[in-house]
C-alpha positions in Angstrom: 20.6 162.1 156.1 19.0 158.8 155.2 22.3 157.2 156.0 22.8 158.5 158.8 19.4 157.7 159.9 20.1 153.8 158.9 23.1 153.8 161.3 21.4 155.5 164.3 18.1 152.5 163.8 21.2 150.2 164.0 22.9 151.4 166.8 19.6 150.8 168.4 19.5 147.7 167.2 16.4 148.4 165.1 17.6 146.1 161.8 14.3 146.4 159.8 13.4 149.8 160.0 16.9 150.2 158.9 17.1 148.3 155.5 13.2 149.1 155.0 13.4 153.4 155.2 13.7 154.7 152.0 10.3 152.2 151.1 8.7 153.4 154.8 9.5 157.5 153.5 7.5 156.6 149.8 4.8 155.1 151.6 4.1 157.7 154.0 4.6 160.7 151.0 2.7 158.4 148.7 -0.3 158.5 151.4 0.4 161.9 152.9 0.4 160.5 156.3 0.9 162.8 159.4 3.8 162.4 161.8 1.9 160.2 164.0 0.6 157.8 161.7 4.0 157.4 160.2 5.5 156.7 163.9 2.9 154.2 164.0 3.9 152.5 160.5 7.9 152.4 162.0 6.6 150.7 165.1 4.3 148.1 163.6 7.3 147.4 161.0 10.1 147.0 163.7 8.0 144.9 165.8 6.2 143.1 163.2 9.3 141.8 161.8 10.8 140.8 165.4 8.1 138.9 165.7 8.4 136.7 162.7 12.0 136.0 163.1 11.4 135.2 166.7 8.8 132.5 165.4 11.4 131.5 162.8 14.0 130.7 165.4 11.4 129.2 167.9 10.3 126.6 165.2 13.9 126.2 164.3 14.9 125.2 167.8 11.8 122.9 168.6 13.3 120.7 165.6 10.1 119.2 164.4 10.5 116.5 162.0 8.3 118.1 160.2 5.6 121.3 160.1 2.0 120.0 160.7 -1.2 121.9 161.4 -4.8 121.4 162.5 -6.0 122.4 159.5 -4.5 119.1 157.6 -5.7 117.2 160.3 -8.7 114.9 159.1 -11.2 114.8 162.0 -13.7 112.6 159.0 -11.5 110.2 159.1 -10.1 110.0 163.4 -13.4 111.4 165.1 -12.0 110.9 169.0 -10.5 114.3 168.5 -13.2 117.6 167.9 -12.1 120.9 166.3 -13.7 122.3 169.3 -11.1 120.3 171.7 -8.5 121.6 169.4 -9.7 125.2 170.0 -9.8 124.6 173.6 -6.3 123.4 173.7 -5.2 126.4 171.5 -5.7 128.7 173.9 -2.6 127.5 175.6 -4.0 127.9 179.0 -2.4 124.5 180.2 0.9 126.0 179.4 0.1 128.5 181.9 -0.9 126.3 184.2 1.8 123.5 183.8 -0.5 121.2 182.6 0.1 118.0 180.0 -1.4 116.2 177.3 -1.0 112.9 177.0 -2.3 110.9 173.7 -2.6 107.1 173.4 -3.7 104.9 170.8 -2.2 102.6 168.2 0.2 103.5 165.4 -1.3 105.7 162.4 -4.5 107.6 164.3 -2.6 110.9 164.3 -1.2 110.6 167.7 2.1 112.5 166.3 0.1 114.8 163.8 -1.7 116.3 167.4 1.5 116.8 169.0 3.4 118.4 166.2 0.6 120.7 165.4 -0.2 121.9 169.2 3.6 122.4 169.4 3.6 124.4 166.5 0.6 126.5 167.1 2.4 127.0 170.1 5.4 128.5 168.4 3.0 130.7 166.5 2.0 132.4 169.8 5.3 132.7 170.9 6.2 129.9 173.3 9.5 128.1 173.0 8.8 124.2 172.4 11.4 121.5 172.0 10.5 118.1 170.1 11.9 114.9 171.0 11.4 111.3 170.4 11.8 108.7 173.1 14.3 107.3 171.9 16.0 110.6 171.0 15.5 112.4 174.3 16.8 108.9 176.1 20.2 108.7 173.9 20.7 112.7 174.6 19.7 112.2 178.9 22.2 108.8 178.6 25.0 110.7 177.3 24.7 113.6 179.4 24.5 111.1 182.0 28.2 109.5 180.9 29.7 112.5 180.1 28.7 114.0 183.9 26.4 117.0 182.4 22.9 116.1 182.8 22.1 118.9 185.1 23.1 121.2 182.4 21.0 119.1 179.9 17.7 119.6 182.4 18.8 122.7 182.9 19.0 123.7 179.1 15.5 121.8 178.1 13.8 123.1 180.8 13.7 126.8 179.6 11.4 125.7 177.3 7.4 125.9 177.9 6.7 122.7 176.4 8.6 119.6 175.7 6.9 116.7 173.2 8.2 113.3 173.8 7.1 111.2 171.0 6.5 107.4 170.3 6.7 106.5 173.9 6.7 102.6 174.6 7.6 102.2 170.7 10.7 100.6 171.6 12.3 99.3 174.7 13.8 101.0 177.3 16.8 99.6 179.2 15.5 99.8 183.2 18.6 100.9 184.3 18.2 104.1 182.5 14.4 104.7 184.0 15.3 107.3 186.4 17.1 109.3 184.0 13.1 110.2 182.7 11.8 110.0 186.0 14.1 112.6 187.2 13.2 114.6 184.0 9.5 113.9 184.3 10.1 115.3 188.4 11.3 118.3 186.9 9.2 119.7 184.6 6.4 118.6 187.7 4.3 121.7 188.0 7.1 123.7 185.9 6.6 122.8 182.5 4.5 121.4 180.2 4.5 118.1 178.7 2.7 116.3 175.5 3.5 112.6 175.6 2.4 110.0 172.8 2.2 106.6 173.4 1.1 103.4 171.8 0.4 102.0 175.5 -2.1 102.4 178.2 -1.0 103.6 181.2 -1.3 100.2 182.5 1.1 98.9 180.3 3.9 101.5 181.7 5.5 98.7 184.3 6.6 97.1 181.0 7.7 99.9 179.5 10.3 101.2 181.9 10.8 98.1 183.4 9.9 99.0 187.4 7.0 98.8 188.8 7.9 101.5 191.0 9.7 104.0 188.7 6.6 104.0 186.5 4.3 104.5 189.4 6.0 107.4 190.5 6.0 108.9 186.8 2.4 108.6 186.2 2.1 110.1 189.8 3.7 113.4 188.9 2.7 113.5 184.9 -0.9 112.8 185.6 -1.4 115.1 188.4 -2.0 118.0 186.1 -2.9 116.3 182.8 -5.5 115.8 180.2 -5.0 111.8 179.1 -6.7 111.5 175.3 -7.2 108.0 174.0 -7.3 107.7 170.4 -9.1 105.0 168.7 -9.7 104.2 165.0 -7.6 102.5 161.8 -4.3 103.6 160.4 -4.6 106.8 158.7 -1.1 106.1 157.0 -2.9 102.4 155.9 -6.2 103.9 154.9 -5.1 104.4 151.0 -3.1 101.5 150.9 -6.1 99.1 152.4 -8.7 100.9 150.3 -6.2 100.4 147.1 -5.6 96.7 147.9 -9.4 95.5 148.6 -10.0 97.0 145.3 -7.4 95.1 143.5 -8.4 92.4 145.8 -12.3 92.3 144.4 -10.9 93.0 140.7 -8.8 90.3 140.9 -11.7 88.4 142.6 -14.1 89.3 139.8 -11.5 88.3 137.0 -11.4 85.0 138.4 -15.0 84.4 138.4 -15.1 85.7 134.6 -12.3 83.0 133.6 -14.3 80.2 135.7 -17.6 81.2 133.5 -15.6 81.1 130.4 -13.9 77.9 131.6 -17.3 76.6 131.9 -19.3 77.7 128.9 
């Protein structure tokens, strides 16, 4: 019977409960539960476990670079971002509302930390995120572009909720090729949601894309329904290194004073 049992869950398509129901029948004789409450254990197994492999194939396909979280996030050391901002965003309402974050400061403030960790709290509640970099997301739009498939590239990224374009502005970006983000940016225009990182201001964008216009017309669309973050401070990735080398600095500083005394005495 527990065989056959197995093969009906499968033929249902209900995976778990089939490998898991010999350890499902010991729990519920071990705890003498009723019929009910072991229906209710079947159910919260079958669906607990969908939902964790969905979150393991949603944070397979955003293909982060790597897994960061709030909770590493040092908001002692970059104090432009709250926890309570961070709450806020959490709630995801943006997402609903085909809103965008857009964060701007110098290399090493935690610009891409932000991003990687709202996409991925995003993935925890079950929205499907991609991650790019610019210069990523501009080789893949190029080549779609040459190959006479970018509307199946659009079309394929945008059945995601959110997109994260990182390290915008890092490098240059040919000006012919500007319209190939403006028509992606044009898209995802009240239709999905976007979190950008840049090292430049919004009036530095012209240089960036190389036309005046093209970047006009971007920042018209992406800031319509956007919450632009500016993130001050030092390099967080320099912080041990500087703090390492002015102390070798002021030993090395202090040695040299002891050899001068000794020179002199």
């Amino acid at each position: 019977m527990i065989e056959t049992i197995k093969e009906k869950f499968k033929s249902i398509r209900c995976y778990h409960l089939s490998r898991s129901i010999e350890a499902l029948l010991e729990q519920a004789r071990n705890n003498e539960l009723s019929y009910l409450e072991y229906t209710q254990v079947l159910l919260d197994k079958e669906r607990q476990e969908r939902e964790t492999n969905r979150i393991e194939r949603y944070k397979k396909r955003a293909t982060f670079p790597a897994i960061k979280t709030f909770e590493e996030f040092d908001f002692t050391f970059q104090t432009s971002i709250t926890k309570r901002e961070i709450k806020e965003w959490q709630s995801f309402d943006w997402i609903e509302r085909r809103a965008n974050k857009i964060f701007m400061g110098p290399p090493g403030v935690g610009k891409t930390h932000l991003a990687i960790a709202l996409g991925y709290s995003a993935v925890l509640k079950q929205y499907k995120v991609k991650f790019y970099t610019m210069n990523k997301i501009m080789e893949d739009m190029i080549l779609a572009e040459d190959e006479n498939c970018f509307d199946e590239f659009l079309e394929k990224l945008l059945k995601k909720d959110l997109i994260i374009i990182d390290e915008l502005g890092y490098l240059p970006l040919n000006p012919k090729y500007s319209h190939l983000f403006f028509r992606l940016i044009n898209e995802c225009y009240e239709y999905r949601s976007l979190v950008i990182t840049s090292n430049k201001l919004f009036s530095e964008w012209d240089n960036v894309f190389g036309d005046q216009t093209v970047a006009t017309a971007i920042l018209d669309r992406l800031l319509h329904h956007a919450e632009p973050l500016i993130i001050n401070g030092d390099s967080y990735r320099l912080k041990d290194t500087k703090d390492k080398f002015e102390l070798n600095s002021n030993e090395i500083y202090n040695n040299k004073n002891i050899e001068n005394r000794e020179r002199v005495y």
